[in-house]
ROZAMAR-568733 format. One line per 4 residues: number of its first residue (from 1); their letters; for each residue x, y, z of N, C-alpha, C. Coordinates in nm, 4 decimals. Example, Ala and Ser with C-alpha at 12.3 -4.5 7.8 and 13.67 -1.06 7.14 Angstrom:
2
1) AS) 1.3190 -0.5690 0.7800 1.2300 -0.4500 0.7800 1.3200 -0.3300 0.7800; 1.2850 -0.2250 0.7080 1.3670 -0.1060 0.7140 1.2900 0.0030 0.7870
END
This chain:
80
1) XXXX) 1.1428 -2.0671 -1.7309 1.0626 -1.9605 -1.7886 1.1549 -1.8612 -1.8571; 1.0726 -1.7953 -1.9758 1.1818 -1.7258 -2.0206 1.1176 -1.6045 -2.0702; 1.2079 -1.4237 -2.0740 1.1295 -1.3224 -2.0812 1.1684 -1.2306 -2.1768; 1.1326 -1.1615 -2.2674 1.1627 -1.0779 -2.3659 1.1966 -0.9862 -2.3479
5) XXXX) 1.3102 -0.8843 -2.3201 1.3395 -0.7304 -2.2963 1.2779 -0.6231 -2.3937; 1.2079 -0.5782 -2.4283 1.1347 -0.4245 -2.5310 1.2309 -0.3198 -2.5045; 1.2041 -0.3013 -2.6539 1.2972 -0.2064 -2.6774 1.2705 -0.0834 -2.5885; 1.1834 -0.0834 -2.4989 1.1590 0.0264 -2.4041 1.2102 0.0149 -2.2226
9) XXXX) 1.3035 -0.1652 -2.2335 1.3591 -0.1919 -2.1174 1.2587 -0.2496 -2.0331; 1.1486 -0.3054 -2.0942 1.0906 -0.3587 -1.9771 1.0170 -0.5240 -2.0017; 1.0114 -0.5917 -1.9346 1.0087 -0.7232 -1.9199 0.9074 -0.8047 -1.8454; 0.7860 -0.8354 -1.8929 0.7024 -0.8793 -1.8465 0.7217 -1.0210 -1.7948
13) XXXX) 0.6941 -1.0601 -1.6726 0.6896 -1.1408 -1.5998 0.6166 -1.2607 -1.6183; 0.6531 -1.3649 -1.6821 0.5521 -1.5244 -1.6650 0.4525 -1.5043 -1.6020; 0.3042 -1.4929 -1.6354 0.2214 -1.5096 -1.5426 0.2544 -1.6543 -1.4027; 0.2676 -1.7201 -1.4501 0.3085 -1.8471 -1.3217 0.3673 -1.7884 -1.2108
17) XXXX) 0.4667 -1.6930 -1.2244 0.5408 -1.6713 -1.1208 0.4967 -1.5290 -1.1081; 0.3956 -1.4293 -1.1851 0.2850 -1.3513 -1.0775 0.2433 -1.4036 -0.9889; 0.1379 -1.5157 -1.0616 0.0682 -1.5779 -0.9468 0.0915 -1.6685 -0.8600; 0.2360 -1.7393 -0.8726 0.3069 -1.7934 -0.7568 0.3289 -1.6783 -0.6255
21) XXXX) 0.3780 -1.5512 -0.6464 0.4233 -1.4733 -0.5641 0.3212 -1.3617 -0.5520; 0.2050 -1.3472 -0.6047 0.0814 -1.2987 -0.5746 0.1090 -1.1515 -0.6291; 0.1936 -1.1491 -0.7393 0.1704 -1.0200 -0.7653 0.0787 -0.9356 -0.8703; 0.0434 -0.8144 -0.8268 -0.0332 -0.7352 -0.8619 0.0077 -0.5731 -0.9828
25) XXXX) -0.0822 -0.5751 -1.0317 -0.0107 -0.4263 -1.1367 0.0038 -0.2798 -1.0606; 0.1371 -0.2996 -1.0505 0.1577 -0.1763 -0.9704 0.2744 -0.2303 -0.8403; 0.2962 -0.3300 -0.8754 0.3861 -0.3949 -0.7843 0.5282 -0.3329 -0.8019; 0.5698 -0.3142 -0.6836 0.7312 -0.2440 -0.6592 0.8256 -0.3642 -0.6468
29) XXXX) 0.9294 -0.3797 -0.7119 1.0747 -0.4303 -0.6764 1.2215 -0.3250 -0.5975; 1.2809 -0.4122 -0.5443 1.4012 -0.3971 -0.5701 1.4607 -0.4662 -0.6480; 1.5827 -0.4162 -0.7083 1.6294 -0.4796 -0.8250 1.7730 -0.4136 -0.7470; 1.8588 -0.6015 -0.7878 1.9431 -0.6132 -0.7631 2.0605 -0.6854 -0.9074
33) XXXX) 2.1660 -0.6606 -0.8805 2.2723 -0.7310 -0.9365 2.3426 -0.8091 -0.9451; 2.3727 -0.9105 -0.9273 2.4538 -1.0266 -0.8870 2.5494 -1.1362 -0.9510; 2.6928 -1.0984 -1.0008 2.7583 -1.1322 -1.0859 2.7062 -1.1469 -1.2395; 2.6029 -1.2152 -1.2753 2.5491 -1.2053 -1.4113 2.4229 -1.2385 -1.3994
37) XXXX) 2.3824 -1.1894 -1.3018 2.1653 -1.2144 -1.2756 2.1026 -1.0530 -1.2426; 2.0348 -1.0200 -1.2990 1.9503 -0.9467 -1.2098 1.8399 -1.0106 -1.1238; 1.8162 -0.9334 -0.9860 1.7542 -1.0411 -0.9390 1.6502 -0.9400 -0.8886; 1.5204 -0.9733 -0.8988 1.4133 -0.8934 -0.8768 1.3854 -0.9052 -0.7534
41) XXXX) 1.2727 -0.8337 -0.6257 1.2817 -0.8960 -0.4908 1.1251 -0.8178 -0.4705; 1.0182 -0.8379 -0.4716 0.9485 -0.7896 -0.4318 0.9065 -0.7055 -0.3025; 0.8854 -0.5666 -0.2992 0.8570 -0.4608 -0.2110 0.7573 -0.4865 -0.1211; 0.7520 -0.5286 -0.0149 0.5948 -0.5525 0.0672 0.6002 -0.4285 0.1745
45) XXXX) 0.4460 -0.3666 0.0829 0.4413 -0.2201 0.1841 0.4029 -0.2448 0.3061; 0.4583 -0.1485 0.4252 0.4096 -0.1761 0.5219 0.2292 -0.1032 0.5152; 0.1935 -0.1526 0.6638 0.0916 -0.1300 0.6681 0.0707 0.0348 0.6617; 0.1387 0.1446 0.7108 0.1513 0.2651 0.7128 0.1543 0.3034 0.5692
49) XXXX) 0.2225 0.2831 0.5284 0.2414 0.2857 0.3682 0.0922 0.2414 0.2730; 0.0660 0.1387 0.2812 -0.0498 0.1492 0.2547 -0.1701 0.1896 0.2656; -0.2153 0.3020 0.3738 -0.2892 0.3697 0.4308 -0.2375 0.4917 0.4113; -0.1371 0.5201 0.3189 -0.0669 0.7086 0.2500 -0.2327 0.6944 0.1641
53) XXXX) -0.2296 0.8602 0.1759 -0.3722 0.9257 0.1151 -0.4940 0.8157 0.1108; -0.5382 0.7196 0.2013 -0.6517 0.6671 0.2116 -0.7457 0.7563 0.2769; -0.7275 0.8503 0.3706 -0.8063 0.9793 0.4242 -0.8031 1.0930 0.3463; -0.7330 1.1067 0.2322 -0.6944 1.2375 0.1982 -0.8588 1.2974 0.1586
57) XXXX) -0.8815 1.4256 0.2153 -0.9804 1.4842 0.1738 -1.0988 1.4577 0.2840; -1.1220 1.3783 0.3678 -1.1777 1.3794 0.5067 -1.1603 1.4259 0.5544; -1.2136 1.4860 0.7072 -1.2054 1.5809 0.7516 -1.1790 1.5106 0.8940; -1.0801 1.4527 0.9463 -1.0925 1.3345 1.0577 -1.0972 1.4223 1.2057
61) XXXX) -1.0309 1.5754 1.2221 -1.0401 1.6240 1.2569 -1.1371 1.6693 1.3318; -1.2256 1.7271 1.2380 -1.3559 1.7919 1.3015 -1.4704 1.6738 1.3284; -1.4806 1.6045 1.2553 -1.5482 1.4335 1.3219 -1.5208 1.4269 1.4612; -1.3712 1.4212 1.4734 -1.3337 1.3566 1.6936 -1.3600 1.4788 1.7589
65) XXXX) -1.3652 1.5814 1.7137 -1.4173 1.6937 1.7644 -1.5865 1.7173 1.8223; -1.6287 1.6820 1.6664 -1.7829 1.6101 1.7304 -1.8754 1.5882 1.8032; -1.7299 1.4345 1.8512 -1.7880 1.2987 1.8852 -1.7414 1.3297 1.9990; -1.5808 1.3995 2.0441 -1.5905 1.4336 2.1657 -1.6850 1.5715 2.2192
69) XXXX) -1.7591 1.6393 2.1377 -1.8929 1.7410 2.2030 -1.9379 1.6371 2.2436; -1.9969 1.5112 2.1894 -2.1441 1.4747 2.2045 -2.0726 1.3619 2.3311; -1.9689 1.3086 2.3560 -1.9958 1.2576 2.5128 -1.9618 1.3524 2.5797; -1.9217 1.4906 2.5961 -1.9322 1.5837 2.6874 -2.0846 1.5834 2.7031
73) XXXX) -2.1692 1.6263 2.6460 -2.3029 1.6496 2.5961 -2.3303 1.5254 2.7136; -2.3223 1.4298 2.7007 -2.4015 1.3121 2.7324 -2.3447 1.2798 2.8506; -2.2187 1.2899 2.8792 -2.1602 1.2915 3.0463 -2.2415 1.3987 3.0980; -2.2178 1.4886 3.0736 -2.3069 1.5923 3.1412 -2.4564 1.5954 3.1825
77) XXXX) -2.5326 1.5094 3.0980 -2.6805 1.5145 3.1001 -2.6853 1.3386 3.1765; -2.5919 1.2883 3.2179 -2.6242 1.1713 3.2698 -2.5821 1.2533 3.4378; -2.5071 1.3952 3.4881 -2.4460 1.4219 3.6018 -2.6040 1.4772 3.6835; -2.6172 1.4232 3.8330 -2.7588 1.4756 3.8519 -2.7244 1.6056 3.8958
END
């Protein structure tokens, strides 16, 4: 396979070997050097990482707050 450099430094990838290695737009490398290769290495986020700002703007807080009133609430009304 073979890839074109733009005059803006960047180098689009063979689709074949996206979709051999399942990648997606927005995909992170490391990029490495190696006597006369660059060698690309794909970034696999962890799971933490992928869950950055999936809550942002919820209020998760006052929800367990709640939910812990309402089994106080309900322990209590089950105590004879």
């Amino acid at each position: 396979m073979r890839a074109t450099l733009s005059s803006k430094g960047q180098v689009v990838i063979p689709r074949a070997a996206r979709q051999a290695l399942g990648l997606r737009p927005g995909a992170r490398f490391d990029v490495r050097i190696t006597d006369d290769a660059i060698v690309l290495k794909p970034v696999v986020a962890s799971p933490i990482d992928r869950l950055y700002g999936k809550f942002a703007g919820s209020d998760m807080l006052s929800e367990l707050e709640e939910e812990h009133r309402r089994e106080i609430e309900r322990d209590a009304a089950l105590r004879p």
